[in-house]
N, C-alpha and C positions, 0 to 999 in steps of 0.2 A: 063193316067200317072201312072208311079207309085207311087206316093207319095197317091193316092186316095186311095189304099186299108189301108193302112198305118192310112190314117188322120179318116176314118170312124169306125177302131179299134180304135183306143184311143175315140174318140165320143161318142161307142158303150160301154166303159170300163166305161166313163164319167156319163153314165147313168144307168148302172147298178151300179153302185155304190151308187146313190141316187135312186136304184128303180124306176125307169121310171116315177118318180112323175115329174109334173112339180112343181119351186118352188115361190111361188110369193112373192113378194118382197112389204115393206108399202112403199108409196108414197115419204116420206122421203130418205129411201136405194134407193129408184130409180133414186130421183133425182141426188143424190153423186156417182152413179153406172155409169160405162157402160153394155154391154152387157157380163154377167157373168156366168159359167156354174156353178162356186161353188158359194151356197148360204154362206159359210162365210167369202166370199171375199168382199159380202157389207151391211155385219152388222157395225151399227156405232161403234167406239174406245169402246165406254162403256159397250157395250153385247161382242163384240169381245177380249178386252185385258181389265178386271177391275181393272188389278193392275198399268196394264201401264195409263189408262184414271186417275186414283186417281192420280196420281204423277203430270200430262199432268195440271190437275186442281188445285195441290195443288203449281205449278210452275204460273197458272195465281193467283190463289189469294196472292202471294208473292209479283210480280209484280203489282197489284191495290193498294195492303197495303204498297209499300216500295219506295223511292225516287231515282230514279235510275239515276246517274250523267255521266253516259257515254252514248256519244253522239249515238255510235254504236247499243245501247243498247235502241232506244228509241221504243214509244210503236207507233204502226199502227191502220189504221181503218178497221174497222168491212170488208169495203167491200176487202180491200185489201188482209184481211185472207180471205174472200172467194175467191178470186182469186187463192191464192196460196194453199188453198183446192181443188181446182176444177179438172174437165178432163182435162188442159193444163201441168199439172204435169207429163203426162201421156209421153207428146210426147220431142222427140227431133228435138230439130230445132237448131242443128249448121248453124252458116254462116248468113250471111245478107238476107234480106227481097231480094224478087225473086231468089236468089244465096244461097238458101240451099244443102245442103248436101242429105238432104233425101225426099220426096217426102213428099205429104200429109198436107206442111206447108203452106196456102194459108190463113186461120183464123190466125194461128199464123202470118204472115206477114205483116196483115190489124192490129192485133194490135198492133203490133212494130211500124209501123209506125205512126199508130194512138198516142201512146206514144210519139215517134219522135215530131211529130206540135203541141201535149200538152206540152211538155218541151222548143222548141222555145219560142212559145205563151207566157207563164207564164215568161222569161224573154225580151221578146219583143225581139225577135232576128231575123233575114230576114234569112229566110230559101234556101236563094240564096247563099247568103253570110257565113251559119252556118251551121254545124252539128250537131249531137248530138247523142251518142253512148247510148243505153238505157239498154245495155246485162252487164256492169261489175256484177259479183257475189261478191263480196266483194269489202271495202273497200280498200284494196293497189292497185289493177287494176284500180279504181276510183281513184284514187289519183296520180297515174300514166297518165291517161287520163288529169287529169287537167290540172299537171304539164304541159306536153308536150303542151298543149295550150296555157299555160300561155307563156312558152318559143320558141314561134312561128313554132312550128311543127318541132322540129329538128333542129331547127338553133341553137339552143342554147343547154345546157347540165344541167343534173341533178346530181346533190354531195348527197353523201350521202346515199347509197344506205341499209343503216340499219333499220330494223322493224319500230323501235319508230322513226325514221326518217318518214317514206310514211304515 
C-alpha cells in the first residue's frame, strides 16, 4: 500500500527523535498509559504540568475544606474518579450498546449495560417493563429524560423551556 512507506517514516522520525532508546515507563505510568511512543505522554499531571497539578490540588483541598450546597456540585467516589481517569476516556462510543457508531465498543457496551440492571436494580424496576438511559452528560438532558417519563412518553407536554426551568 501506499500508506506503508508513509506510516514507517514518521516511525522512523518517532525514533530518532528519542535516539533509538527504548523508554520504560514505572509501573505506575503503565498502568494509566496505553501503548505510547512519547514518553511524556505518560508522566503523571505532577512531573508533566506542576503548575496545572498545584491548581488541580489546590481546587480538591477547597472542595474537602468548603460546604458545597449545590446539588450538581456534589462530591464522588474514589472508584468512580478512577473510572473517569481510565483508558474509557480514550474511546468514542456514540449510539446504544450493539448499535454504535464505531467499532471497537464491545467493553464499553458490557458496561453500559451493566449500569443499565445496576440502575433497575437499585430502584426495583422490571427491566421488561423499564428502561434506563445511563449516557445524559449533563444535568438539562437528565432532566429532560425524566420529564418525558414522568409525562408518559410524549403524550403529554413540557412548559417552560428556560435554563433555571430544566
Amino acid at each position: 500500500m501506499y500508506l506503508r512507506p508513509i506510516i514507517r517514516t514518521l516511525v522512523n522520525a518517532q525514533r530518532l527523535h528519542f535516539n533509538n532508546k527504548f523508554v520504560t515507563m514505572s509501573a505506575m505510568e503503565a498502568k494509566y498509559s496505553t501503548k505510547i511512543s512519547d514518553p511524556t505522554l505518560s508522566l503523571p499531571l505532577e512531573t508533566a504540568d506542576p503548575e496545572l497539578y498545584a491548581l488541580v490540588s489546590q481546587e480538591s483541598q477547597r472542595q474537602k475544606k468548603g460546604l458545597e450546597l449545590i446539588a450538581s456540585e456534589n462530591f464522588t467516589s474514589v472508584s468512580v474518579l478512577q473510572c473517569l481517569g481510565s483508558c474509557l476516556t480514550n474511546k468514542y462510543s456514540e449510539g446504544l450498546p450493539g448499535a454504535r457508531y464505531y467499532g471497537g465498543n464491545q467493553v464499553i457496551d458490557q458496561i453500559e449495560v451493566l449500569c443499565q440492571k445496576r440502575c433497575l436494580e437499585a430502584f426495583s424496576l422490571d427491566p421488561n417493563l423499564w428502561g434506563v438511559n445511563v449516557q445524559p452528560y449533563s444535568g438539562s438532558p437528565a432532566n429532560v429524560e425524566a420529564y418525558t417519563a414522568l409525562i408518559g412518553g410524549g403524550k403529554g407536554r413540557i412548559m417552560g423551556g428556560y435554563f433555571i426551568n430544566i
